[in-house]
C-alpha positions, 0 to 999 in steps of 0.5 A, spaced: 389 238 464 389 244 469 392 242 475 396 247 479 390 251 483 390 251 491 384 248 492 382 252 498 375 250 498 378 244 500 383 245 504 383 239 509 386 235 503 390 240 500 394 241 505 399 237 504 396 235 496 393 238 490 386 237 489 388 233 483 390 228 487 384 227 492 382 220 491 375 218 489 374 211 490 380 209 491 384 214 486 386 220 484 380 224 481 385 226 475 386 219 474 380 218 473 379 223 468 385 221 464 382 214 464 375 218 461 380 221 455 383 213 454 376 210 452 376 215 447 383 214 444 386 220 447 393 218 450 398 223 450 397 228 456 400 236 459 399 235 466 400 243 467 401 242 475 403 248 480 401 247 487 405 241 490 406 240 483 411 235 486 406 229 489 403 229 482 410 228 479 411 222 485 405 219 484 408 217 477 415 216 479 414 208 479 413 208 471 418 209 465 421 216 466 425 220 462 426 228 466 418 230 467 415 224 462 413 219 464 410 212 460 403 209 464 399 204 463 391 206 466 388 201 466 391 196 462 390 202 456 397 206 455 398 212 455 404 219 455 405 224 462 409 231 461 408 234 468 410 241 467 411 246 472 407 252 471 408 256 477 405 257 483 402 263 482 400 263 475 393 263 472 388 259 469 390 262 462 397 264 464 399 256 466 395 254 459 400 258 455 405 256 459 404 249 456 404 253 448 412 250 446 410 242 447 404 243 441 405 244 434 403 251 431 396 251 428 395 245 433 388 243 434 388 239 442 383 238 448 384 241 455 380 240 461 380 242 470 383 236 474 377 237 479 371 236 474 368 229 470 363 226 466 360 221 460 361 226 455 362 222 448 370 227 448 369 223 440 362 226 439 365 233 442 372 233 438 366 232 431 363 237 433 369 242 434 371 240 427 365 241 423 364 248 427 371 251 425 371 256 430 377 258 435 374 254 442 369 249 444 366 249 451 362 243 454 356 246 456 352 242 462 346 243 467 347 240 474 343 239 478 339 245 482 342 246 490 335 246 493 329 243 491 324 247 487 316 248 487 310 251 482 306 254 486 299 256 482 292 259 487 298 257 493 297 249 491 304 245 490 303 243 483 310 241 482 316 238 488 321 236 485 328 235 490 333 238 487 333 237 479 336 238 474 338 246 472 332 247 466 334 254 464 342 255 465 348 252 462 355 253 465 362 252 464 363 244 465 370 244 462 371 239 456 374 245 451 376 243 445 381 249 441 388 251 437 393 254 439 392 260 437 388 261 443 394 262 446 395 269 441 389 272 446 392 270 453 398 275 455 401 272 460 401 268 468 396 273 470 391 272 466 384 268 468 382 264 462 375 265 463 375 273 462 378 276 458 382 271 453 374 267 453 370 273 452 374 276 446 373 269 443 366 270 445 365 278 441 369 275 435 364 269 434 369 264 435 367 261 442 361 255 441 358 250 446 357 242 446 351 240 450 352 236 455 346 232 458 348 227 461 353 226 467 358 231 470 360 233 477 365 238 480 369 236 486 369 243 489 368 242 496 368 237 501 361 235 500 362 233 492 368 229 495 363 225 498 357 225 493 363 223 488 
């Protein structure tokens, strides 16, 4: 899980905590994401923190701790927590490959953003990934418009729908599944996953989308704090 940006966009909680950390409902919206994971089986997590990485490694202070390993129990369901500092700085690609000496060579594993959730059947999308054969697989969504849309035809509303789902363009809704041999396209701290490392995957016909049409919200603002 992708843990240590700023979070500026939020800034009113990330002062004095990782957005990761911000609570929903009552929980850290990390929590609530590894809570996802845990009903599709999935136990062992890489928390790749950076920013205030040390409120993520109190939060979890209170369980079984050997170093940054921590054995948990989310709901009743157990499961394993390595926080690993990746850097303050680093980027979105560098802090994953920072994560490249806990997984084994020609290893197959899931990674996603510590702000973003969803119902994506992670099952269904691990399958997916598999029969594919290729190096990335992204969880592709529709989330809603930001403003209402109209058909206009001879100046007559033929349509009003208040923000509706997006029907033409699919974004990034994290959720990827790949292999470690991801790591061979990213260079270093500095490198943003999404650019170049993602985009050469892409020329090379290694990069593919699971649709998602079901539930998916970012927390990238204090509005989608309020809406979660």
């Amino acid at each position: 899980i992708l843990a240590g940006g700023l979070g500026t966009r939020l800034s009113e909680y990330t002062k004095s905590i990782p957005k990761p950390m911000v609570r929903v409902g009552g929980l850290p919206i990390i929590i609530h994401i590894m809570k996802h994971y845990l009903r599709y089986g999935f136990s062992e997590f890489y928390i790749a923190a950076g920013y205030k990485s040390h409120v993520i490694k109190k939060y979890f202070k209170s369980f079984k701790k050997s170093g940054n390993k921590f054995d948990y129990n989310i709901s009743k369901k157990k499961c394993k927590i390595t926080v690993v500092d990746t850097g303050i700085k680093t980027l979105t690609g560098g802090r994953l490959k920072r994560l490249k000496k806990y997984l084994n060579k020609d290893e197959t594993f899931m990674f996603t953003y510590g702000d973003g959730v969803s119902n994506v059947n992670l099952k269904n999308l691990l399958k997916f990934h598999l029969k594919r054969k290729k190096l990335v697989t992204v969880t592709s969504v529709r989330p809603p418009a930001r403003f209402g849309e109209i058909v206009i035809k001879n100046n007559f509303v033929k349509q009003f729908k208040e923000k509706p789902q997006v029907t033409k363009g699919w974004i990034n809704g994290g959720f990827f599944v790949t292999n470690t041999k991801l790591f061979d396209l990213i260079r270093g701290d500095n490198e943003i996953l999404e650019r170049k490392p993602l985009e050469t995957a892409s020329k090379k016909n290694q990069f593919i989308a699971y649709k998602h049409y079901g539930f998916w919200k970012c927390m990238d603002t204090p509005r989608d704090k309020d809406v979660l």
